[in-house]
N, C-alpha and C positions, 0 to 999 in steps of 0.2 A: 526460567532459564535452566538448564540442564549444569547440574554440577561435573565439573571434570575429576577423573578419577584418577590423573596421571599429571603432573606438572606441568605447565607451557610451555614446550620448547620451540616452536615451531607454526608462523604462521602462513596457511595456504587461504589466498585471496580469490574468488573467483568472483571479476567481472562480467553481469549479463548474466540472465538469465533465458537463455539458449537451449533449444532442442540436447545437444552436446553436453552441458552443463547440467538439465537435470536429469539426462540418464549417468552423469558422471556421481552427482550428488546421492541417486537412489543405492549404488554402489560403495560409495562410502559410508552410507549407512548400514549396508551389509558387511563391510568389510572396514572399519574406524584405525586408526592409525595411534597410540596409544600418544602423547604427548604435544599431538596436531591437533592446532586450534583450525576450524576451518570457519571460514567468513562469504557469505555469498551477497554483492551488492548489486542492487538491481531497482527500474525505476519504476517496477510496478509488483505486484505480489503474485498476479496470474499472467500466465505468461499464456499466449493463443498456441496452439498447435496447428501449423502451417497444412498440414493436410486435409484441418476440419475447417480452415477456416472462411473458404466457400461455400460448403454447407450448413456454417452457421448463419451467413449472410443471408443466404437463400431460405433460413428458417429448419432446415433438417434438426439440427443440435441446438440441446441448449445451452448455455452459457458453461456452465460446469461441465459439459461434454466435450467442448471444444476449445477448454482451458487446463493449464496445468498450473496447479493451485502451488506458488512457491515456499510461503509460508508452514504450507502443514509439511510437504517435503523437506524444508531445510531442518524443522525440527526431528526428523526423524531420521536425517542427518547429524544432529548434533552440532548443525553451523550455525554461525549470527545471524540474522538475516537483518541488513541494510536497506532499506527501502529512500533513495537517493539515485543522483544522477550524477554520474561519472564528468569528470569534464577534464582531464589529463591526468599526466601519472609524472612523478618525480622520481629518476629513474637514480639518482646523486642516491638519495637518503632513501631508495625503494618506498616509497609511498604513493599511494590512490589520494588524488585531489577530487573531492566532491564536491557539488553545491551547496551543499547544508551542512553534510559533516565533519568534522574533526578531517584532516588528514587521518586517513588507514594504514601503518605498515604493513607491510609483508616479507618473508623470504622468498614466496616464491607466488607466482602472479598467472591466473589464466583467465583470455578474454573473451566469451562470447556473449558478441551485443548485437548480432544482426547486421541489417545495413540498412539504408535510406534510398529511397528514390532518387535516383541523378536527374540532372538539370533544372532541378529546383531553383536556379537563380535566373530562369526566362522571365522576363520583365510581368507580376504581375503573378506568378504562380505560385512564391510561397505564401502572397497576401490572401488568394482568394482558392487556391485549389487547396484538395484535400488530398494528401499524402498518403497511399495505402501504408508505409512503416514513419514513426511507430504505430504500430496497431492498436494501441487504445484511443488514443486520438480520433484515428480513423473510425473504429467502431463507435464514439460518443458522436461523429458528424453522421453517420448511417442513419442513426439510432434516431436523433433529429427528424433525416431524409423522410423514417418510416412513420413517426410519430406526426411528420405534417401530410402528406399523404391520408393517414389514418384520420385524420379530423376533416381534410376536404378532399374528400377525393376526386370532386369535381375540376381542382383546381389544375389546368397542364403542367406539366413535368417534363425540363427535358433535361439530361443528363451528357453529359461530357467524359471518357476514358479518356487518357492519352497513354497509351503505350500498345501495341500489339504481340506484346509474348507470350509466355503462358498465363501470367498473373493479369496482364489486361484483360484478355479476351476472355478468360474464365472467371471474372469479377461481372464482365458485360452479361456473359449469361445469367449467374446468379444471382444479380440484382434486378433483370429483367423479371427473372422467376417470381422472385417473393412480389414485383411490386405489382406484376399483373394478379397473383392469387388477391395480393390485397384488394386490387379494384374490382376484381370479380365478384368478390362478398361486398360489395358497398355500392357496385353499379349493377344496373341491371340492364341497360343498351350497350352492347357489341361493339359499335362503332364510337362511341363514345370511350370505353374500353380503351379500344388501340389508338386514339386518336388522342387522347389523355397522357402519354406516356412516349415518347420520344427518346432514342438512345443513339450516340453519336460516339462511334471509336475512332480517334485518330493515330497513325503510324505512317514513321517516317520511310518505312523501307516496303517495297516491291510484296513481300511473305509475311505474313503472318508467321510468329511462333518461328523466329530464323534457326530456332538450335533446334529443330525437330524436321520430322522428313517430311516428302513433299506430300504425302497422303495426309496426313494428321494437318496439316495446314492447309490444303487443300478443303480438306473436308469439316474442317470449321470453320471456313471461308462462307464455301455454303450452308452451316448451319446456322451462322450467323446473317446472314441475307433473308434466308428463310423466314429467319423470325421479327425483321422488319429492322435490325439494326441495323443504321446506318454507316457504311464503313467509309474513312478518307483513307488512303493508300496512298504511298508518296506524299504524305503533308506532314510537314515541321510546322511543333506550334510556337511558335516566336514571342506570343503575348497575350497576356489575359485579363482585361478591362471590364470594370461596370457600364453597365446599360443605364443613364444615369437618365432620361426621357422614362426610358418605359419601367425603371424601379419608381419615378414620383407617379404613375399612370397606376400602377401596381398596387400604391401605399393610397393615393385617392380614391381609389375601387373598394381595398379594404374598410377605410376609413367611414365607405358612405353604402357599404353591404353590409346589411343585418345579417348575414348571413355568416359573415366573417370577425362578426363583433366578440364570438366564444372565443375566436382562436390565439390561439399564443403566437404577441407580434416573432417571434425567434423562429418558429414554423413557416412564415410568409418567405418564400422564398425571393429571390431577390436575380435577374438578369443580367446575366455575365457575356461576353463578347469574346469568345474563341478566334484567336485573328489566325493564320497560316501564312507561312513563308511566300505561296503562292497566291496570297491574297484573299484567297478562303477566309470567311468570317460566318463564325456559327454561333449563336445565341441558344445558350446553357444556363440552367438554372445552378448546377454543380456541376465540378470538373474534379475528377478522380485521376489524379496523378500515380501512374503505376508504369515508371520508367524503369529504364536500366539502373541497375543496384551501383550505392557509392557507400564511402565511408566517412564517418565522423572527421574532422580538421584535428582532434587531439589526439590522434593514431600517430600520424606523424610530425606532428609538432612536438611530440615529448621525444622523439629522439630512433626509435625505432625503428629497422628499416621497413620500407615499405613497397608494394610493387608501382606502375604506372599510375594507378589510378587511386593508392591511398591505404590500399590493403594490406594489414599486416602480412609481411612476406612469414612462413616459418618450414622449417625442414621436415623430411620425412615421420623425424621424430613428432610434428607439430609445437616444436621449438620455434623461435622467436631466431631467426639466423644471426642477428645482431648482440640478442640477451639471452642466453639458454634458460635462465630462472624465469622466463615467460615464455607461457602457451597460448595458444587460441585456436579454435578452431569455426565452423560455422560459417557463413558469407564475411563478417570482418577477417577471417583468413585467406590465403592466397599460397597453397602448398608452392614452393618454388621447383619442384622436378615433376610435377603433375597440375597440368593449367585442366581444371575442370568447371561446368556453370556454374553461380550462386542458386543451390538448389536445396532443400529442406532434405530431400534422401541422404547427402553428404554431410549434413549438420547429424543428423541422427546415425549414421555409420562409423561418425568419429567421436561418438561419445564413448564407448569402450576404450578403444586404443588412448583417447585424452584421460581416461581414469587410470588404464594401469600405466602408463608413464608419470604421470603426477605421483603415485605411488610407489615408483620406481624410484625417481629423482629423491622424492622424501626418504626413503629405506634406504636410498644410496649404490642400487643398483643400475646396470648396464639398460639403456632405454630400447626400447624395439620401434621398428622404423611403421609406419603406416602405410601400405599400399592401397590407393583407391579403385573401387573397380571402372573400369573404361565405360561400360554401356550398363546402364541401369531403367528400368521401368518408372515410367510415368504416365501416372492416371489424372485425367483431364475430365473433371465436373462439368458436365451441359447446362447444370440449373435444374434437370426435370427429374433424377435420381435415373439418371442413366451415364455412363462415362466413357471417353476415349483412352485406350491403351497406347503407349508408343513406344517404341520397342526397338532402338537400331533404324530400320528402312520398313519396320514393320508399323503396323495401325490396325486397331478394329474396335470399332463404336459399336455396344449392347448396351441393355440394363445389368446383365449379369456380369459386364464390369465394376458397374455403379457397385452391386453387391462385394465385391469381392473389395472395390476399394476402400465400404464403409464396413468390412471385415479387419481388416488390415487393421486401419486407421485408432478402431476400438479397441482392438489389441493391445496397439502399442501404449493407448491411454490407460486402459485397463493396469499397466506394469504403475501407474502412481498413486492408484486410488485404493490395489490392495499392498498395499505396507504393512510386513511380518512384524510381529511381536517385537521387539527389542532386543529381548531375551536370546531371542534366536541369531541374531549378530556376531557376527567371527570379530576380534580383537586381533591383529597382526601384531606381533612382538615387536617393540622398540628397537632400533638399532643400539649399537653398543657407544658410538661416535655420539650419539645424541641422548645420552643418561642422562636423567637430571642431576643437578648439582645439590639438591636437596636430599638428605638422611630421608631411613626408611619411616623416620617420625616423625612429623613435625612435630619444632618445639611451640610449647603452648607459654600464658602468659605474656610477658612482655617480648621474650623472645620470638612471638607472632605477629612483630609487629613489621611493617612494611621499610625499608632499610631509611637513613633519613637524608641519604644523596639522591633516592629515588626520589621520596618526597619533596624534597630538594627543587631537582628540576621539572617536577609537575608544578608547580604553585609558580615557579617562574614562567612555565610557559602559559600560567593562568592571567588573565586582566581584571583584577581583583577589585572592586569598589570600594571605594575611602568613601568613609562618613566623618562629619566634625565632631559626630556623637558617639566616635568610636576613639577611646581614648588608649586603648594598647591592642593592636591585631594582628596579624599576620607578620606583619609586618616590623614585631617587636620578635627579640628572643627570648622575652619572657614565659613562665610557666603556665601563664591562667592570662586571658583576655580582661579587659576594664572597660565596661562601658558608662554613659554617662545619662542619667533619666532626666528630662527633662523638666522643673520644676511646675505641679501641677497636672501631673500625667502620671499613667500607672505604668508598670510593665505585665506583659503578658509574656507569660513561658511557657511552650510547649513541646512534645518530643514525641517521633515515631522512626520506628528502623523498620525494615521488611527487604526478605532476599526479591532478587532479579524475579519477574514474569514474565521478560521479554527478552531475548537474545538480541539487543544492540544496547550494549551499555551505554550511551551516548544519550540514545532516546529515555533510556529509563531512568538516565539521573534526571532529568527532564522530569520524567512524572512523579517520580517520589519526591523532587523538591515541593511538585504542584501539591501533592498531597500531602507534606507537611507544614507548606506554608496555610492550607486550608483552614485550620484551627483560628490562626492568626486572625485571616477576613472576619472566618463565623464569628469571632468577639465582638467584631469593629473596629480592632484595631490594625496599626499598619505596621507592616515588620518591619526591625532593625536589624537584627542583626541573626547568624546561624554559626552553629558548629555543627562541622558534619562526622558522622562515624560511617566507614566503608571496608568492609571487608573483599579482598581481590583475590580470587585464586590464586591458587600455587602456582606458579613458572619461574624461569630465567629472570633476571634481574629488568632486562631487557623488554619481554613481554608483561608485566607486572609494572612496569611504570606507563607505559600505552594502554592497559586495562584500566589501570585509577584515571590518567588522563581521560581519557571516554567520557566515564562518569562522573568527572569531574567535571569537563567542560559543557555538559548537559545541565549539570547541578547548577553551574555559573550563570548560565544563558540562563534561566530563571530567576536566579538570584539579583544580576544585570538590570532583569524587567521591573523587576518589583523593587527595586532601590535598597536592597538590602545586601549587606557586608558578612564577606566572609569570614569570620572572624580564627579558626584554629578548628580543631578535630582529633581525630584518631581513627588509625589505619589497623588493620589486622588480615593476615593471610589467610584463606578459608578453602574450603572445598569449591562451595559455589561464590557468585556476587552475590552480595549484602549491599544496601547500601540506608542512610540514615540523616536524620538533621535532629537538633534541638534548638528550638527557633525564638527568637525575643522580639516582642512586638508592643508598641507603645498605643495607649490610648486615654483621650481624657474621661475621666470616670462617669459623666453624663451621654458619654455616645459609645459606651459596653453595650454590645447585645449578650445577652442572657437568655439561657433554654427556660426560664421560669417569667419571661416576659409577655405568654401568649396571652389573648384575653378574646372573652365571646363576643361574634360576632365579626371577628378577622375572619381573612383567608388565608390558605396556604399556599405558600407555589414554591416550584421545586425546578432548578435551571438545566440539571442535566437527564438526561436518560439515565434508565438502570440496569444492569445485567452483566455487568463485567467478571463478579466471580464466577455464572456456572460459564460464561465465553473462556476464561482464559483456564477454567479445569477443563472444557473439553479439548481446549488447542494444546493441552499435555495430554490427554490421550487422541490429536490427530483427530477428532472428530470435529473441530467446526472452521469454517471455509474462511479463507486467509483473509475473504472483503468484511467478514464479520467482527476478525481481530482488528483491520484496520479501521475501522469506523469506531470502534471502541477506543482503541490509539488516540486517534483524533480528538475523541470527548475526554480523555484521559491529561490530554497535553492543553486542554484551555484552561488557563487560571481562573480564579474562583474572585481575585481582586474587585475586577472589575462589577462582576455581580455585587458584590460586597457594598462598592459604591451606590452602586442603582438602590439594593435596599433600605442603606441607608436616606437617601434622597424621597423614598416612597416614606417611609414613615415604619419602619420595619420595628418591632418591639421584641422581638425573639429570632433567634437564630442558631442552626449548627450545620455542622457537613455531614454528607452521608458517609460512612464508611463502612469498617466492620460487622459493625451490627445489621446492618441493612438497613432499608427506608425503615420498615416498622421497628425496628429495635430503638434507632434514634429519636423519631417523631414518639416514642412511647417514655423516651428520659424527657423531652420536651414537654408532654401532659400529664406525666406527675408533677415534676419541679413546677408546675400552673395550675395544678388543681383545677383542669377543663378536661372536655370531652369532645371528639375531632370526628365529622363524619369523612370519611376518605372516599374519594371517587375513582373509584380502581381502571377504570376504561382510560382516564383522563394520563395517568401516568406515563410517562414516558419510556420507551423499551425500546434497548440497542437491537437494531437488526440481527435474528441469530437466537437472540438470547431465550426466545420462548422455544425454538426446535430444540436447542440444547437442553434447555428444563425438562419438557416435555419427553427426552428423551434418558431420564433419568440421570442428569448430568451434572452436580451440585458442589458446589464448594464445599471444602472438608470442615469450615465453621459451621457449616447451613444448619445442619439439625441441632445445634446450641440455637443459632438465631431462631428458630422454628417455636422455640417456649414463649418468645413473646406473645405468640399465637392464644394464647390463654387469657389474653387480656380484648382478642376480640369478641365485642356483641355476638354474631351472626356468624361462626365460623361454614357452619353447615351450607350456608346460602351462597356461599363464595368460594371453598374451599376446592370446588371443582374445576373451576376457571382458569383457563391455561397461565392467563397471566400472575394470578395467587402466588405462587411458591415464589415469583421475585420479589413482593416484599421482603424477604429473610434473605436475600442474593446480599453478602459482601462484597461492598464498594469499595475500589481500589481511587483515588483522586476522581470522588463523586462530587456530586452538586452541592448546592449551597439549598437548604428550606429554611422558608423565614413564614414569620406571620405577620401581616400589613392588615390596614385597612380595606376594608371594601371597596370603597369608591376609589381605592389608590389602583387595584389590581391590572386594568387593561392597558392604562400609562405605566405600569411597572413591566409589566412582560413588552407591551413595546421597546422600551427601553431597552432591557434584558437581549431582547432579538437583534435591537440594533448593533449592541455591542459584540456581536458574535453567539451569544447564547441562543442559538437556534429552537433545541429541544424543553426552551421553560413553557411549563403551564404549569393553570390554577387547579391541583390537584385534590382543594379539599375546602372545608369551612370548621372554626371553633366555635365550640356550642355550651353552652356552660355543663359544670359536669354532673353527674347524678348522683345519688345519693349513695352508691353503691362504686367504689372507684373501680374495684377490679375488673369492670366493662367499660373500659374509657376510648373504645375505637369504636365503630362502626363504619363497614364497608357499604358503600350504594354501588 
């Protein structure tokens, strides 16, 4: 997490991550606001670019071409980044209501989130059709589409659009594209080809493409005819039912064809019944919903005004007409003195003008109005890299549009992928209205410590857990907590602080609870109780009690899980988040695991993946891809409890977590304190997505080369040390897995178990071997 260099005065919230939003965000990291905290929440970390995102379907782009990656953006912003799903705003106490998170304040609030397909409530279409927005959705049902295709391409295919605009009709082409290339490499009969693949566009109205002229519609009328797609014209689809005869005809076929026996039942496609106003019924394998744009129900359910159809209404400024402290821009907008289409060019026109009015309104300046322009260019993908222009009353179909649009298009992506220096960042001067209230020093000592009405009302608005073995907590005013051990039981104590790696405090109290509670499990014991130590940036009184809040209530949601009580703590102001526990855990002295419990002829196994130091040193210098921090995230936020349990259960005799030291630094306290010798099976190991590009790319945690000396203690360094995956042994683990040594015959029943409980990433990594006569060779790599 990026330490702030100036107090919190000030927080700017920006919902959606929108074409508008990240060219807003790339700008504030060129241009930073000295005491604005900025916040970007949004429900996925890559966001698609609307321009490429036919040509990714059609296979032109790759995934990271025709995404904009939010995660390495927001950091290079210096904003939070949220990874959550908005679901209203509470406009009383200015706060973002999420699904997951904490309430978000803000001062001051800006929305883009897209929009959705309308008429999604025809009987039958949000059950079985596929919604072109949100776009990840839509891309994992594709992705399906191509993947069962690619195993049988024998099998027919018929396909369902419903909308005829630009996004229907330029989906039909692009999907036909990729899937006839696909059949072509896998059939070798022509007629079999065409006869394999069926496409079916429905629209309610007379024209194709009604916001475009009549050439441009006309003349993908016939390109679409041409290429055997089937058009309905004039048909409303009223309803969309399983084929419930020919899906049991489908699933007996499969059931009793050797043929179909490899395939993945989720790839069998299954027959849908496209019914029409007019009586029309058409039999579809998928139906791709790409209607007229709508908006979420909590747009105007929270109070804001809105146009006809749901849209946030906002003035020329892209003010909120009802709230000026909210903006929006993007299709959930609806300029009130310029009615223009839900179109990706006007999402990306209005990110400029939404950055320097946000930056106005903060600075406290006079905002400037946004003119849109009337007639704008649009380029129109056929699927074959050739494109349509439309222009006014104008049109003209080449390849040398295709070029010129996949010129464009890279361009405009090209602006997030090269991100300047830091260094090179303009600082705009504070306003004077908005000084901190804070001396040019902070005071240190106790004097740093967080006020105690702040803490106050954090701990009240926390749901703290009572235990009967917690004899003075929180809940007393006393100086020091009293706990009570139970007779015939030991306590176990342990303690770890570490600043923020991740800009959502929320999430990260989350993980350092996980990673402090880890000690706990590795013993075998079960936690009672913690005290936490949290260091919160400098701000307003105001921003500084929603900081510790965050991190607090992530801390708690763990604590909650694992039955364990909050007992007291200690707060301190800092540059960046800190955050810490000292944890107390009970166990009876015959079910302690101990690192000197290993013996030969065990095995090893290890529950999580590993790679999280060089991931999260690359995603501070902006080099590794935001799906890579998020799967690391994920491994980062599953408790270690549960495995805890299972080894116990298998018969485990040694035990610790991975952390700092890395895999071998830890498994290396583990075979001295046993006086054994460990063969390791370096392929078998587990590695987060990411984490070998990053290595590989010279990309290491600042402990690595201290971890690296355990290296002296392997047999065969020679033999291994070139192996991409090598240098993650010494990777420091931030809330890593749990290594234990079990029996042999316990191992396959253990990692089942392991799997069942969410531990996806365990396996049997190694075997203990008695050790040799010579200790200081006590690894060996196979």
């Amino acid at each position: 997490m990026q330490p702030y260099s100036h107090p919190i005065t000030k927080d700017l919230v920006l919902v959606g991550g929108g074409h508008s939003h990240a060219i807003a965000l790339k700008m504030f990291g060129m241009k930073p606001i000295p005491g604005v905290r900025l916040t970007l929440i949004t429900d996925t970390s890559h966001t698609p670019y609307s321009g490429m995102l036919p040509g990714y379907v059609a296979g032109f782009y790759s995934y990271d071409q025709a995404h904009i990656d939010l995660r390495r953006l927001a950091g290079f912003a210096k904003a939070q980044l949220y990874i959550d799903r908005v679901i209203g705003l509470d406009l009383h106490d200015n706060k973002v209501i999420c699904s997951d998170h904490p309430p978000v304040a803000f001062d001051y609030l800006s929305i883009d989130i897209g929009s959705t397909p309308g008429t999604m409530s025809t009987p039958g279409a949000h059950k079985y059709a596929i919604a072109a927005k949100p776009v990840p959705k839509f891309l994992a049902a594709w992705e399906r589409i191509v993947a069962g295709v690619t195993q049988n391409p024998k099998q027919p295919l018929s396909l369902g659009i419903v909308g005829g605009g630009a996004g229907g009709v330029e989906l039909a082409l692009n999907v036909q594209g990729k899937l006839h290339k696909l059949l072509h490499q896998r059939l070798t009969n022509d007629s079999q080809r065409s006869n394999n693949l069926q496409i079916h566009l429905f629209h309610r109205g007379t024209k194709l493409l009604p916001h475009h002229n009549y050439w441009v519609s006309n003349h993908l009328k016939k390109i679409l005819l041409q290429r055997g797609i089937q058009l309905h014209l004039l048909e409303r689809v009223s309803k969309i039912s399983p084929h419930f005869e020919q899906n049991k005809l489908n699933q007996s076929i499969a059931n009793n064809n050797s043929d179909s026996a490899h395939l993945d039942p989720q790839l069998l496609p299954e027959l849908l019944n496209v019914i029409c106003d007019s009586g029309l019924k058409v039999e579809c394998h998928h139906v791709f919903w790409v209607t007229q744009a709508s908006a979420p129900s909590w747009i105007k359910a929270s109070g804001l005004t809105t146009d006809e159809r749901g849209f946030l209404l906002v003035a020329d400024t892209l003010q909120s007409i009802s709230h000026p402290h909210i903006f929006a821009a993007g299709d959930i907008a609806t300029m009130q003195n310029y009615q223009r289409p839900k179109a990706g060019v006007f999402a990306v026109r209005q990110g400029k003008p939404l950055f320097e009015n946000l930056q106005r309104i903060l600075l406290g300046k006079k905002l400037i109005p946004y003119i849109p322009q009337k007639r704008y260019l649009s380029l129109i993908g056929t699927g074959d890299k050739s494109a349509i222009a439309s222009w006014s009353l104008f049109g003209w179909h080449s390849r040398w549009m295709w070029q010129r649009k996949d010129h464009i298009d890279r361009k405009f992506m090209s602006k997030f992928e090269d991100l300047p220096p830091m260094i090179e960042a303009k600082t705009l001067p504070i306003p004077s209205q908005q000084s901190p209230t804070h001396s040019t020093m902070p005071c240190a000592g106790c004097g740093s410590k967080v006020s105690s009405t702040t803490l106050e009302r954090v701990i009240k608005r926390l749901s703290i857990l009572e235990r009967p073995d917690i004899v003075m907590g929180l809940s007393d005013p006393d100086d020091a907590a009293i706990l009570q051990v139970p007779e015939g039981q030991l306590m176990v104590q342990t303690i770890d602080y570490f600043r923020s790696l991740i800009d959502d405090p929320y999430i990260f109290g989350q993980i350092a609870t996980n990673h402090c509670l880890s000690d706990i499990f590795a013993m075998g014991a079960t936690p009672q109780s913690a005290l936490a130590v949290v260091t919160i940036p400098y701000g307003t009184e105001d921003k500084v009690e929603e900081t510790l809040y965050q991190v607090m209530s992530g801390a708690n949601k763990i604590l909650q899980e694992s039955q364990t009580s909050l007992i007291g703590g200690h707060t301190t102001e800092g540059a960046e988040l800190a955050f810490g526990l000292s944890c107390n855990g009970l166990a009876h002295p015959e079910q302690l695991l101990r690192k000197n419990g290993m013996k030969p002829g065990q095995v090893l196994i290890l529950t999580k993946a590993i790679g999280t130091g060089t991931l999260f040193a690359a995603n501070m210098r902006y080099q590794a891809k935001g799906r890579w921090i998020e799967q690391a995230v994920e491994s980062m936020l599953l408790s270690n409890q549960t495995s805890a349990q299972v080894f116990r259960e298998c018969g485990a005799t040694a035990c610790t977590d991975i952390t700092g030291f890395g895999l071998l630094g830890h498994l290396l306290e583990m075979v001295n304190a046993s006086n054994v010798s460990v063969e390791l099976e370096l392929a078998a190991i587990p590695i987060l997505p990411g984490a070998i590009e990053t290595v590989q790319a010279g990309i290491t945690s600042s402990i690595h080369p201290k971890n690296l000396r355990s290296s002296l203690y392997i047999n065969n360094p020679l033999d291994v040390s070139h192996l991409p995956n090598y240098q993650l042994l010494f990777d420091p683990q931030t809330s890593g897995g749990l290594l234990a040594a079990i029996p042999t015959e316990k191992a396959d029943e253990c990692i089942k178990k392991l799997k069942a409980c969410g531990h996806q990433q365990s396996s049997l990594i190694g075997r203990v071997i008695p050790a040799p006569e010579a200790m200081s060779k006590a690894i060996t790599i196979i």
